[in-house]
C-alpha positions as CSV (number, residue, x, y, z in Angstrom):
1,X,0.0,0.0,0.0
2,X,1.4,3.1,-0.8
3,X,1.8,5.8,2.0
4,X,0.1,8.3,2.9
5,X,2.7,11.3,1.7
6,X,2.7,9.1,-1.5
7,X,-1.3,9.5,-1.9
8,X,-0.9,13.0,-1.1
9,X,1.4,14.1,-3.2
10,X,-0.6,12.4,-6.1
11,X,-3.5,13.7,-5.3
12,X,-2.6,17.2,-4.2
13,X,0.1,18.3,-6.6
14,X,1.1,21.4,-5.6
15,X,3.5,21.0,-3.3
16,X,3.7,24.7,-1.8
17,X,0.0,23.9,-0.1
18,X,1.6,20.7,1.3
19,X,4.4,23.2,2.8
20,X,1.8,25.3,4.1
21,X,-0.4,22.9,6.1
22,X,2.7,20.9,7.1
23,X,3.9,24.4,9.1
24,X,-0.2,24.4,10.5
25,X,0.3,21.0,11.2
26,X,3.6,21.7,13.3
27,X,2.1,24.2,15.2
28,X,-1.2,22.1,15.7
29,X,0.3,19.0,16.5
30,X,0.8,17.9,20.4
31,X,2.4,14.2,20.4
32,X,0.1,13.2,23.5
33,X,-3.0,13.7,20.9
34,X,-5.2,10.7,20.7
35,X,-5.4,9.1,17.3
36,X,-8.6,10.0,16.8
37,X,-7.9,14.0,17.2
38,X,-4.7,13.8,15.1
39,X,-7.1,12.5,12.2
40,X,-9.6,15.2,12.7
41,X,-6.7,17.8,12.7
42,X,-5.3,16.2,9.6
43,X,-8.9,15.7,7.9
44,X,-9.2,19.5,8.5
45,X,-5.7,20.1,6.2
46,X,-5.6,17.6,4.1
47,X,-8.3,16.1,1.7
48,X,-11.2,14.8,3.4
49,X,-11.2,11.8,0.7
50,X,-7.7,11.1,1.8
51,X,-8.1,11.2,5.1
52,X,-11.3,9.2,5.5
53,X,-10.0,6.7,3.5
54,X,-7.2,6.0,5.6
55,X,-8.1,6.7,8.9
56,X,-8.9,3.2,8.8
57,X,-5.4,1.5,8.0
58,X,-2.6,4.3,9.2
59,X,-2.0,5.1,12.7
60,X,-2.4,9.3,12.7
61,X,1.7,9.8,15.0
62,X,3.2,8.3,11.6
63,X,1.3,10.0,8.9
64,X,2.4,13.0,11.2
65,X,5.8,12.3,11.4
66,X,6.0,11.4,7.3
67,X,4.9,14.9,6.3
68,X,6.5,16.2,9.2
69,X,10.0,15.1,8.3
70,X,9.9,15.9,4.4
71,X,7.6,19.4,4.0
72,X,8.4,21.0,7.7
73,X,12.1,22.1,7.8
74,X,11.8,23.7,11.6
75,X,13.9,23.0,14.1
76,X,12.8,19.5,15.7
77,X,13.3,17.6,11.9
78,X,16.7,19.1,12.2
79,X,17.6,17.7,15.9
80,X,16.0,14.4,14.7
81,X,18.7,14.4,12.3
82,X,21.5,15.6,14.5
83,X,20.4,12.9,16.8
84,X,20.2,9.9,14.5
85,X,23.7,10.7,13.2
86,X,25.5,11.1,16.8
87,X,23.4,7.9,18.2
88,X,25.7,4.9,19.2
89,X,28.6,7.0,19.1
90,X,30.0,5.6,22.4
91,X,33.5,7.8,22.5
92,X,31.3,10.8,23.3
93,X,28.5,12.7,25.1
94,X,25.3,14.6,23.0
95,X,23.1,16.8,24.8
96,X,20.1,19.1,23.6
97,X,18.9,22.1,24.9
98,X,21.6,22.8,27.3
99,X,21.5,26.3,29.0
100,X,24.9,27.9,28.3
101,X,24.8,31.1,30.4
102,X,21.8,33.1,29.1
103,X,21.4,31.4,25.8
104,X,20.5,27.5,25.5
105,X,22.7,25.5,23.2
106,X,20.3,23.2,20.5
107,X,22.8,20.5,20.3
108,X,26.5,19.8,22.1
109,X,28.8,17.3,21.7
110,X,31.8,16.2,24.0
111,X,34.6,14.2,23.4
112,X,37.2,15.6,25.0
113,X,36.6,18.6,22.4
114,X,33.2,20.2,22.6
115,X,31.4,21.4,20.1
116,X,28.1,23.4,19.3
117,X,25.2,23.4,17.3
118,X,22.8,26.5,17.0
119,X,19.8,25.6,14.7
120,X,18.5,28.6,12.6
121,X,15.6,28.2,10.3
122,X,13.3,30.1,8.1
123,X,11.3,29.8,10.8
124,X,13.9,31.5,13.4
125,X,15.0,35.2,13.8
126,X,18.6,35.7,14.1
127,X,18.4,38.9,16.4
128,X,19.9,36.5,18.9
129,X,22.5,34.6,17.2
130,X,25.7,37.1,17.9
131,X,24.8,36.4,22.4
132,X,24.1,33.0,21.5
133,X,28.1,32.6,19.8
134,X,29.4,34.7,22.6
135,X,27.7,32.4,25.1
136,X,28.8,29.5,23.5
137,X,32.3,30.4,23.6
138,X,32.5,30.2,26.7
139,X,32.5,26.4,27.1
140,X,32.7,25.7,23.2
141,X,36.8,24.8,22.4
142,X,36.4,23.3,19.0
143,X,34.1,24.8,17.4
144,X,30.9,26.3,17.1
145,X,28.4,25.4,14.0
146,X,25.5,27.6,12.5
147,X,23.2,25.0,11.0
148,X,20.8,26.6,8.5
């Protein structure tokens, strides 16, 4: 059976409206929602055919995380992908949000050498970034990264 994204994207072809309900969808979304109120959140973005047609067969977290992961480029798809890389890496430490004096660091690795992530999307204002780098210097002695 195909997925969901893959019966989306046939039937709704412009991909710009996909983009635009998966940032509603972002902001809707709580992942202690019951199945039953993720569909009717997704039935209220998506096509009603769609949705009503799979309700049925796909549990509502995964057609979440599926449109989630390839129309929604905010911050948490980013750390999901910071995070799959560093897992099982077992020479060195990753933490997320980690408060840094006033700033919070997204992502930190230590290995000996420490190292910083700041995650900055078109979502994101950058009015903060220049405290953030100063902050981070502080504890930061190999390097500091600006992931856009």
């Amino acid at each position: 059976m195909k997925s969901f994204l893959q019966l989306l994207e046939n039937d709704w072809q412009n991909r710009e409206e996909i983009t635009k309900a998966a940032k509603i969808l972002n902001a809707s979304y709580n992942p202690f929602m019951s199945d039953q109120e993720i569909w009717e959140l997704l039935h209220a973005l998506f096509p009603k055919k769609l949705c009503s047609k799979l309700k049925k067969k796909l549990e509502g977290h995964l057609v979440v995380n599926e449109i989630l992961m390839k129309y929604y480029t905010g911050e948490k798809v980013i750390k999901y992908f910071l995070a799959k890389e560093r897992l099982n890496i077992s020479d060195e430490i990753t933490i997320f949000e980690f408060p840094i004096n006033s700033s919070r660091l997204d992502v930190g690795r230590i290995n000996g050498q420490s190292y910083v992530y700041e995650i900055k999307t078109e979502y994101d204002s950058l009015n903060k970034l220049s405290k953030q780098i100063e902050d981070y210097r502080s504890c930061a002695t190999t390097g500091i990264t600006v992931v856009c």
